[in-house]
LUMSEGU-550751 format. One record per residue (C-alpha): x, z, y; residue number from 0. Coordinates in steps of 0.5 Angstrom, whole numbers. Each point is the difference from the previous one (the first is absolute). Layout:
BEGIN
  east    up north   i
     X     Z     Y NUM
...
//
This chain:
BEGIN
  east    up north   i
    41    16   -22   0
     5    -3     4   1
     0     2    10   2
    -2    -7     0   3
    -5    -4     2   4
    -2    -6    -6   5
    -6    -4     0   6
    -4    -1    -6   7
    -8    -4    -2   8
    -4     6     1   9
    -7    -4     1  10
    -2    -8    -1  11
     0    -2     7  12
    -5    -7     0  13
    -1     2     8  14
     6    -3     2  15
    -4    -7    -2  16
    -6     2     6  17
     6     1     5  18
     3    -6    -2  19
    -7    -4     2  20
     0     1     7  21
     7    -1     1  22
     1    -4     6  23
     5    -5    -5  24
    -5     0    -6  25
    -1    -8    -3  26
    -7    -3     3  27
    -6     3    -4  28
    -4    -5    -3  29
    -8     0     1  30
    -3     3    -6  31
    -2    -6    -6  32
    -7    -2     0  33
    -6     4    -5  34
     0    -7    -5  35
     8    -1     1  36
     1     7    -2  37
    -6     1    -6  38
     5    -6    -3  39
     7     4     0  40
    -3     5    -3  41
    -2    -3    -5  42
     5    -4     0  43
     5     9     1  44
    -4     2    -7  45
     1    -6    -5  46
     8     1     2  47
    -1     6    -1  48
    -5     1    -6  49
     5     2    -6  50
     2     6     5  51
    -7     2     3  52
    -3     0    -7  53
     6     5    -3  54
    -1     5     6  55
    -5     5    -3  56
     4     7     3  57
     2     0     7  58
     7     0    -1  59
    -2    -7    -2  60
    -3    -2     5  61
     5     4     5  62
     5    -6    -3  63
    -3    -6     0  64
    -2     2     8  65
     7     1     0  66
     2    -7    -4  67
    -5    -3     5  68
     3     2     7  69
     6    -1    -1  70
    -3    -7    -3  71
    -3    -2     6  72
     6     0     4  73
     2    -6    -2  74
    -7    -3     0  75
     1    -6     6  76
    -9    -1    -1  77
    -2     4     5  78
    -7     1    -4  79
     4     1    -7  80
     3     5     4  81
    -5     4     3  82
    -4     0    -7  83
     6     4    -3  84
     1     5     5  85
    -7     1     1  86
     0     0    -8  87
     6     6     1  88
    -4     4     3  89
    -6     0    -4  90
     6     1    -6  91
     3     6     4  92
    -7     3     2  93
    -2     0    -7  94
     7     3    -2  95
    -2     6     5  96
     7    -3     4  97
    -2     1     8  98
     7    -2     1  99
     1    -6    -5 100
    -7    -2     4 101
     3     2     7 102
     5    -4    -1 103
    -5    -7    -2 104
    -4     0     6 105
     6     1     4 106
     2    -6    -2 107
    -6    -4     1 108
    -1     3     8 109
     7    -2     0 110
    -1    -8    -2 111
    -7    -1     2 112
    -4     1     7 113
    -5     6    -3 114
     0     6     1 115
     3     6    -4 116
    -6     5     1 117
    -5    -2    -5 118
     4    -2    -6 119
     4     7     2 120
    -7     4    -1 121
    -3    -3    -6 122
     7     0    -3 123
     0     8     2 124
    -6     0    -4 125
     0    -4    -6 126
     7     4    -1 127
    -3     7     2 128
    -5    -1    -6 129
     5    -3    -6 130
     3     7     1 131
     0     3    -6 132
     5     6    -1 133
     3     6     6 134
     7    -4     0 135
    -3    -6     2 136
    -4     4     5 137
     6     3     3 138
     4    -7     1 139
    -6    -3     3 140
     0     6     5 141
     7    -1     1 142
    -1    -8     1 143
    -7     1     5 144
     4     4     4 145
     5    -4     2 146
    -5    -5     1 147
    -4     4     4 148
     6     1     5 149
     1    -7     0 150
    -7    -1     2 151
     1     5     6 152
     5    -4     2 153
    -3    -5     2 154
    -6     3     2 155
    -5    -2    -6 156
    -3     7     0 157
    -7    -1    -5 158
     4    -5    -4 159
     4     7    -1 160
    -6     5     0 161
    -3    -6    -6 162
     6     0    -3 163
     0     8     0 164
    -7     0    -3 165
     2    -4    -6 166
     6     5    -1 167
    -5     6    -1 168
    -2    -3    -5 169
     7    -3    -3 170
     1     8     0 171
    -6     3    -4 172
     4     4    -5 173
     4     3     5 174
    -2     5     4 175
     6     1     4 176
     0    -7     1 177
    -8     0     2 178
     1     6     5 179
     6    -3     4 180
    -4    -8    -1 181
    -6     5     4 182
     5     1     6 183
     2    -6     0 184
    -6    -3     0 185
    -3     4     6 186
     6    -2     5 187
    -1    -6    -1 188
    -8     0     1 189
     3     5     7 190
     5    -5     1 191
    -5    -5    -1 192
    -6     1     5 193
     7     2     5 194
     2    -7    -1 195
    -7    -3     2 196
    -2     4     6 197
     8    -1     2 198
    -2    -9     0 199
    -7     3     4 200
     3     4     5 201
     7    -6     1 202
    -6    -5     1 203
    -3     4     6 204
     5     3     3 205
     2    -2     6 206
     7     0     3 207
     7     0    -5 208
     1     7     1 209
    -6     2    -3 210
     2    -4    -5 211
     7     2    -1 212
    -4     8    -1 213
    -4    -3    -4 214
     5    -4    -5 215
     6     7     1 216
    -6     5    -3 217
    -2    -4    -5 218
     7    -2    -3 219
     1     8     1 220
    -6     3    -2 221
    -1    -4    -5 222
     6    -5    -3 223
     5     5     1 224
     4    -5     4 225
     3     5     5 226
     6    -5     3 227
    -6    -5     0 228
    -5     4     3 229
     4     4     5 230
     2    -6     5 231
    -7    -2     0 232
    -3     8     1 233
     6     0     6 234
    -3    -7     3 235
    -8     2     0 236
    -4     4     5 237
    -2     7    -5 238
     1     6     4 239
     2     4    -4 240
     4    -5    -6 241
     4    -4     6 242
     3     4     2 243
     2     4    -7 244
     3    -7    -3 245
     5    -2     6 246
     2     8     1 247
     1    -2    -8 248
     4    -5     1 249
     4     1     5 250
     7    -1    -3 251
     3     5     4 252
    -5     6    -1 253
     3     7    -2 254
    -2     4    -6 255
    -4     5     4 256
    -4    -6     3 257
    -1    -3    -7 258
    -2     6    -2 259
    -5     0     5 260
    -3    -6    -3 261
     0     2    -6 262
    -5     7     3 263
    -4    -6     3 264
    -1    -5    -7 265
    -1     7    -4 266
    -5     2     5 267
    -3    -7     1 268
    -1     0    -9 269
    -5     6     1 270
    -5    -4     4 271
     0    -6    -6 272
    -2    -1    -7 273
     1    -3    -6 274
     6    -5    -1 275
     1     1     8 276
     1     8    -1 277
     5    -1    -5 278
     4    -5     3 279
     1     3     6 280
     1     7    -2 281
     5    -3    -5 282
     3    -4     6 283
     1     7     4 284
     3     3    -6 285
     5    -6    -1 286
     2     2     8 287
     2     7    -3 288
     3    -1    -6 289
     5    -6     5 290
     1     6     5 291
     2     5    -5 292
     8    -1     0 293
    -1    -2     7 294
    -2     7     3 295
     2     7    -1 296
    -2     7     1 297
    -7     2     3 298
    -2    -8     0 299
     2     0    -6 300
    -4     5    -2 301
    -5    -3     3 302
     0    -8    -4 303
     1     5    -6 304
    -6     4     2 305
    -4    -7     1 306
     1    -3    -6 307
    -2     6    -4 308
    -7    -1     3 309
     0    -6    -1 310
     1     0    -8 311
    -4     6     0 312
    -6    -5     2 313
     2    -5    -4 314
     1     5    -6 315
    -8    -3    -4 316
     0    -6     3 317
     2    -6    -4 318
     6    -3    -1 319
     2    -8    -1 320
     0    -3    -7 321
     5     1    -4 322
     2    -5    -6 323
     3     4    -5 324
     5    -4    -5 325
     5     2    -5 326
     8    -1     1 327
     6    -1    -2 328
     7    -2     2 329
     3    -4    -4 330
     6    -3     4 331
    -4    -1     6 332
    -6     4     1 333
    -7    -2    -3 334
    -7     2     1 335
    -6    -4    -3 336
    -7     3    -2 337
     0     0    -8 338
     7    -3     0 339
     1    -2    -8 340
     5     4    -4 341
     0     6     6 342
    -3     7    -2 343
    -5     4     4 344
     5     5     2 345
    -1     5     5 346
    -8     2     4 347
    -1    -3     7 348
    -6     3     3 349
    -3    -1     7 350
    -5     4     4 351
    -1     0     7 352
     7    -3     4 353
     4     3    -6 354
     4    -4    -5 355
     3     4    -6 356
     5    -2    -5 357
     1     5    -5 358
     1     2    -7 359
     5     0    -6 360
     3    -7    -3 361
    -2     0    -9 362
     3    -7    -1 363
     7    -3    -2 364
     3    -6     2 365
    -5    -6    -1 366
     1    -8     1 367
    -2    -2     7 368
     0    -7     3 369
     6    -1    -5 370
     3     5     0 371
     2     7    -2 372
    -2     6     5 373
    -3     7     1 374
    -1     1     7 375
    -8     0     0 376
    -5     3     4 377
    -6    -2     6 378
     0    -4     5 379
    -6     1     7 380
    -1    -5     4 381
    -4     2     6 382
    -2    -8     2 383
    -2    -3     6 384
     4     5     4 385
     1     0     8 386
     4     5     4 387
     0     6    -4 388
     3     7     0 389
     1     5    -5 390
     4     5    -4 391
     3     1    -7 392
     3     5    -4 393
     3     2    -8 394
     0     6    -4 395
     4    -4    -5 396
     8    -3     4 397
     1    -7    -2 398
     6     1    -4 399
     4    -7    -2 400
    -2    -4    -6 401
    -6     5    -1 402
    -5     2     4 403
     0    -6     6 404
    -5    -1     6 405
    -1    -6     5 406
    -4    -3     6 407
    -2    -7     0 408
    -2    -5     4 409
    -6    -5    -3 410
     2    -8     2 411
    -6    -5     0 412
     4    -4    -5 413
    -1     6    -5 414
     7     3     1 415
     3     7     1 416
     5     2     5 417
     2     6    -4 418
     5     6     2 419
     2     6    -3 420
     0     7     4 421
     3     7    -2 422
    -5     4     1 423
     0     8    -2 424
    -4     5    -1 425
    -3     6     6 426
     2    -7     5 427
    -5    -2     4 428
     1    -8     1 429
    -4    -4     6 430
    -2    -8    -1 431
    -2    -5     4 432
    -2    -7     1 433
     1    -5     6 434
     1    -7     2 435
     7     0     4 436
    -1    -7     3 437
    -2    -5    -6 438
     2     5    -5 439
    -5     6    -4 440
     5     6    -1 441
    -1     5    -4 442
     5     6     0 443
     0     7    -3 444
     4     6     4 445
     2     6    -1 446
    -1     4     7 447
     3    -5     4 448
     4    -4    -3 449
    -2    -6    -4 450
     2     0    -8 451
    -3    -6    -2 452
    -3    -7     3 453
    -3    -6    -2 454
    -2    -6     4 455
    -3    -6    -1 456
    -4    -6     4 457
    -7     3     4 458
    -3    -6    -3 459
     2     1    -5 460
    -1     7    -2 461
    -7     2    -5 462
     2     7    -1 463
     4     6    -1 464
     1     4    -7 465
     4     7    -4 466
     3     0    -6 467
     3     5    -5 468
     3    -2    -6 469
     3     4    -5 470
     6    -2    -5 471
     1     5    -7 472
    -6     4    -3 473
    -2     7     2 474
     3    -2     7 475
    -5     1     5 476
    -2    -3     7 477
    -5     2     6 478
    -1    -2     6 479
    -6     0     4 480
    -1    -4     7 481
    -5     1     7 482
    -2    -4     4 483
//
């Protein structure tokens, strides 16, 4: 694998149809046809479609004909002819356990027509969620309910995620990996839930705009993980003891000893919290010290270093974010898809707690991928849904060129990767971290003080951040194991 950054599909992206029905240029919506109008176009759908509906027994059938429909329905100029193929897509996709496929027709309809998403989006969830049949479509349905979820987020529809969330269970019912991490999902977001209600409740009785501001800044902090946000506000409010923490925060001059002083105050204020608060806060404090380390030397150095060993060693049994597990391959330009065809199960991923590990010795030989010949293969983990993060990384196998190969990621809402290749060498230790600088996510690896490696990509446009080794010849080996 080539030090370049390369974009490749690694995930269906529907969502970027959700985005584009609330853009502020998006064509006028229609109101949504009558119930007899509409009784009509279906008819009307499935005798167009008979010889195709009556062929699709097995869900790859189905799967094509929705597919065959949705592409149909853009060239349908019959408002209500239209909205019955997509409505019929969608019925197609769920029955085909497709929650991307089935994504991608309700975005469409609330994209044309003056109806909201959320209903249409839940029963989808579900009907899909039922029609799941095998571990790997298990596991492609985690991986599109999570992308969904974190659109949903952004745009503040918390139950419609906590539902969508539900159904996910069950998509997953074969794996107990994947429930484990649907049960921690599902938790922070009934927290994250009952927070969003008393937020509107307490914002609808407060009286005076810095009430509100702390009020918001705590929120966006605590419990949306959008510190560049929150901070603002929290410097704005009247809490005694957040307001003056924020602004000392944000103060574009402050020293590393102030700084420091800061990060004490968050990590202090993290003891007085619980659940999704606990954890955020504490891993906001720990992002301050682990962005102090190559600024500070001697006793205080000693002393961030000392800090972040008593916060890892809290975190050491708590629970770490979900992690999407797919196979790799580089074939040209790097590739990783869930259960991608032609490319073997090469190497062992696990993940416990806040730890990713890649290990294990290559069996296979060359096989076609994509069209082509290759034998890079390996595992890629993608920790989705990612804010500001910090962690290390280390290898008790080197990258060696055209054999064993490591690389960071980033996850782009159109599904892409922003990939690069790093050294990586056995008995070093490697720190990375996630940042917004400005209006870019940047994910960087260091060695000591020095970046090695550094990927950006939009912030809005960010999903998630990801690890891979890839091996090249049999009996070659990787292993690489990442905290965070």
């Amino acid at each position: 694998m080539q030090p370049l950054r390369t974009t490749a599909t690694i995930l269906a992206s529907a969502l970027l149809c959700l985005a584009a029905a609330q853009a502020q240029d998006a064509p006028k919506r229609l109101a949504p046809p009558g119930a007899d109008e509409l009784k009509d176009a279906a008819k009307q759908t499935r005798e167009t479609f008979k010889s195709s509906l009556s062929a699709a027994l097995e869900q790859s059938d189905k799967n094509q004909v929705a597919r065959d429909m949705l592409a149909a329905s853009e060239g349908e100029k019959n408002p209500a002819l239209r909205h019955a193929m997509l409505e019929l897509s969608v019925d197609l996709a769920c029955d085909s356990a497709d929650l991307n496929l089935a994504i991608q027709g309700v975005s469409k309809i609330e994209e044309a027509y003056e109806e909201d998403a959320a209903p249409r989006l839940i029963q989808a969830a579900g009907d899909t969620a039922k029609a799941v049949r095998t571990p790997e479509s298990g596991s492609d349905y985690f991986q599109n309910a999570q992308a969904l979820i974190s659109r949903l987020l952004d745009r503040d529809q918390v139950a419609t995620a906590r539902k969508v969330a539900e159904h996910t269970a069950t998509a997953v019912r074969a794996s107990s990996a994947l429930q484990s991490s649907v049960s921690l999902i599902l938790a922070d977001l009934r927290e994250l839930e009952a927070a969003h209600d008393k937020l509107a409740r307490a914002l609808a009785a407060a009286k005076s705009d810095a009430e509100k501001a702390s009020l918001k800044g705590r929120h966006l902090c605590f419990y949306r993980e959008k510190w560049e946000q929150g901070l603002p506000l929290l410097a704005a409010g009247h809490d005694p003891v957040l307001q003056p923490l924020a602004e000392a925060e944000i103060q574009k001059d402050a020293t590393p000893e102030a700084l420091c002083a800061v990060a004490d105050a968050w990590d202090k204020q993290s003891e007085k919290l619980s659940g999704m608060a606990k954890r955020q806060v504490r891993s906001h404090a720990e992002f301050l010290y682990r962005d102090l380390l190559p600024k500070v030397g001697g006793l205080a150095k000693v002393k961030v270093e000392n800090r972040l060993k008593q916060i890892e060693s809290r975190q050491a049994a708590a629970p770490g974010g979900p992690v999407k597990v797919a196979k790799a391959a580089y074939v040209g330009e790097f590739s990783g898809r869930t259960f991608a065809e032609g490319v073997p199960d090469e190497l062992a991923i696990a993940s416990t707690g806040r730890t990713l590990h890649i290990s294990g010795t290559k069996k296979t030989d060359t096989q076609t991928v994509l069209g082509r010949r290759t034998g890079h293969f390996g595992k890629i983990g993608l920790l989705m849904g990612v804010g500001r993060r910090t962690g290390e990384l280390g290898v008790t196998v080197p990258a060696r060129n055209d054999q064993t190969s490591y690389a960071i990621h980033l996850v782009k809402a159109d599904g892409t990767l922003e990939s690069q290749a790093i050294d990586l060498k056995p008995n070093e230790k490697y720190a990375w971290q996630t940042q917004v600088d400005g209006n870019q996510m940047v994910l960087r690896v260091f060695s000591g003080r020095n970046p090695i490696a550094t990927l950006r990509a939009p912030a809005d446009a960010a999903r998630g951040i990801g690890f891979s080794a890839t091996v090249r010849h049999v009996g070659e080996k990787a292993d690489l194991q990442v905290k965070w």
